[in-house]
Steps between C-alpha positions, in 0.01 A plus 500: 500500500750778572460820714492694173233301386296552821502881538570774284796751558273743738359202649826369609597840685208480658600156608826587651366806651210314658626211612783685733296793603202276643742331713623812634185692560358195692807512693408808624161486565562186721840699688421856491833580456787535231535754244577468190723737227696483148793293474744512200436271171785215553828628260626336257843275427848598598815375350694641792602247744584710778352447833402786634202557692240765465316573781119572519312731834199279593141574667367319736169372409280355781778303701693641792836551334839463710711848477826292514619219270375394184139540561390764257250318362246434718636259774491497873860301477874583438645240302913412387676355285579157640868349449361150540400571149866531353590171340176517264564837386864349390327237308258698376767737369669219372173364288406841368877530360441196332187597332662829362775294392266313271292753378551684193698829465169699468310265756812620746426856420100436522447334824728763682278780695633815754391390816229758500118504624348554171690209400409273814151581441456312164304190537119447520232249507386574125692333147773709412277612201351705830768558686892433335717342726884610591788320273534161325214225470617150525303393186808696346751340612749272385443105664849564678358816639181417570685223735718783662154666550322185674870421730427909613145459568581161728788666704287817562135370524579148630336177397164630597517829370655331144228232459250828543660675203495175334133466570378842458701536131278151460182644584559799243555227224212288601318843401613478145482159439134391688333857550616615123620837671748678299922428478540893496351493867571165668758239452780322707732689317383849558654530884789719512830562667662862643814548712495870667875609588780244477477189679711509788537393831541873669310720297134503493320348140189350436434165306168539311267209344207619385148417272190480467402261797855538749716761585815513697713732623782388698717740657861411607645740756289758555438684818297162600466140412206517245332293238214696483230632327430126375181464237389184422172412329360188272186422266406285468572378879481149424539293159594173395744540201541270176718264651286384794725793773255668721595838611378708779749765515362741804337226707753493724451881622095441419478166779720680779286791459165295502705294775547806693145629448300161635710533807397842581146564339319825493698672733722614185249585312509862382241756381440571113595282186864491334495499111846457512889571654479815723893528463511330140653675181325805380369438147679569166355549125463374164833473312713468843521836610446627839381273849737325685598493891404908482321452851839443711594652691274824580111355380564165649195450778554294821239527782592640838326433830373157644161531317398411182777296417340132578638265780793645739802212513540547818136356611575209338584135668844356441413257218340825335823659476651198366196548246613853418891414470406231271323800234740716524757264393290376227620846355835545615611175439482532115845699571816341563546352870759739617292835414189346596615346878639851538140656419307252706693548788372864492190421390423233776633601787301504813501897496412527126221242491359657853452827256394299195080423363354267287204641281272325232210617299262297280535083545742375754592187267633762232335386154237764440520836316593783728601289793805635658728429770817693675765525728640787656736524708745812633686404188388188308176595274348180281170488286323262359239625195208270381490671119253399218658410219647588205565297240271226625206710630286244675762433765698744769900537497722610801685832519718494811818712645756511767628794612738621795337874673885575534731326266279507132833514268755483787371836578655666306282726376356677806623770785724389759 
């Protein structure tokens, strides 16, 4: 049975509208902080390759936000653009030359975007019958492209990060074919790929893969290393498909967290329930229109202070810590190895983790509606969303999402 089939037009706003707005106003009950205000509806295509960047003035919104570097969005850390990082841009350059090469004339012209906000802002957590998605699905492609497509995704997500595409396009078919959802929302096919400026290896771009369960935005020299904001959801969160393959394709991020969360106990445990991201997507509409990434930068919420945010790093013991390393790179790692060792050195350094917390609501083990669990640290921010589902109502689905206080599309996008 398809979404259509499940609610009616008004019904489906409401949906959207809900389903992100709960998750925010519990947010603030439980912080007491953060404000929140109108961002702009995401744009719409560009067939200008240029790559120049438009800059957006940020708020801060319940963090303690650094008045130098790249930290307009809510951080307490600087960040940079790390030159360990070089010889993947090349190849990445080189891979998303070779998919233009191989798509059509009009494909060429379609999956170019101006490297603008609006345009950076275009992915979601809803089917692109919610929310449309920036340039050219890979269900359209020819078989030599869609090869291009899969040699790009493995030089700039890495073997981990590919077999998650992989996995997550899976799930959305297993939707269709088991849960009889509908083709129009869901389907392998419907995940889509966007390159923002002209891939170089000076000038700043962005390499966009985006649908209805994964997004990615990978930026290549920006003001710092990023590969952030990274979505990633699945439902169902475990099947076994027709030819005997089992697939679990978040329990990798669920077990650290759970992992984590034994070690620790209630001491993380914050106030209030979580019906969802805090820092997710904002919602969209019927027909595509609207929603998208229209919190960042200014109505993003981090918490500030050392209370209320769960379990302090620093009161850990050393095999905690190990504990905590371990989930965050249960995120990062889904990036390839150069961008993500740069990250994690930031993100675990003795300094950074000594200013970091570990938070949980609902069960510790993770498998229960409204269960959440976070990490936030002067710049790393992960969740982990226990959602009901969907498509198959009588079990829950994961929403989760990395994202980097400083560096959130290279930083591009916020005040200096």
């Amino acid at each position: 049975m398809s979404i259509e089939s499940r609610w009616n037009p008004e019904e489906r706003s409401l949906l959207l509208a809900g389903v992100v707005g709960l998750g925010m106003v519990v947010h603030f009950a439980c912080s007491g902080d953060g404000t929140t205000s109108n961002a702009s509806t995401a744009g719409n295509t560009s067939s200008s390759s240029s790559s120049t960047s438009s800059s957006s003035s940020s708020s801060s919104t319940g963090g303690t936000t650094s008045s130098s570097g790249a930290s307009g969005s809510g951080g307490t850390a600087d960040c940079t653009n790390s030159a360990t990082t070089f010889d993947n841009t090349a190849a990445v350059v080189g891979a998303a030359n070779a998919l233009l090469a191989a798509l059509t004339e009009e494909q060429r012209t379609a999956i170019q975007y101006e490297t603008t906000l609006a345009n950076a802002q275009q992915w979601s957590n809803f089917p692109i019958t919610f929310v449309q998605r920036n340039g050219v699905r890979i269900g359209d492609m020819s078989a030599e492209a869609q090869t291009a497509a899969q040699a790009l995704v493995d030089v700039a997500a890495g073997a981990t990060g590919s077999t998650l595409l992989t996995e997550a396009r899976e799930a959305d078919e297993w939707l269709v074919t088991d849960g009889n959802a509908s083709s129009t929302d869901y389907g392998r096919g419907l995940y889509y790929f966007s390159i923002h400026g002209t891939p170089s290896t000076t000038s700043a771009w962005m390499l966009q893969i985006a649908g209805h369960h994964l997004a990615y935005n990978f930026t290549y020299n920006g003001r710092c290393t990023s590969a952030t904001p990274l979505f990633d959801g699945v439902e169902p969160t475990t099947w076994t498909d027709g030819n005997g393959q089992s697939h679990a394709p978040l329990e990798a991020q669920r077990a650290a967290g759970v992992a984590l969360l034994a070690s620790v106990g209630t001491a993380a445990q914050l106030t209030g329930t979580f019906s969802d991201l805090v820092n997710g997507p904002a919602g969209g509409g019927p027909g595509g229109g609207g929603g998208g990434d229209t919190k960042y930068p200014s109505s993003l919420v981090y918490p500030s202070g050392t209370t209320g945010r769960g379990v302090a790093v620093s009161t850990l013991s050393a095999d905690q810590k190990e504990l905590v390393k371990t989930a965050m790179a249960a995120w990062v790692n889904n990036v390839a190895d150069p961008v993500a060792a740069a990250l994690l050195a930031d993100y675990q350094s003795d300094e950074a983790l000594n200013e970091t917390y570990v938070g949980y609501s609902g069960s510790a083990d993770l498998t229960t509606q409204s269960s959440y669990f976070r990490i936030d640290g002067p710049r790393v921010w992960i969740e982990f969303s226990v959602q009901g589902g969907i498509v198959y109502r009588d079990r829950v689905h994961y929403h989760t999402i990395w994202r980097d206080k400083a560096s959130d599309y290279g930083a591009e996008y916020v005040s200096q």
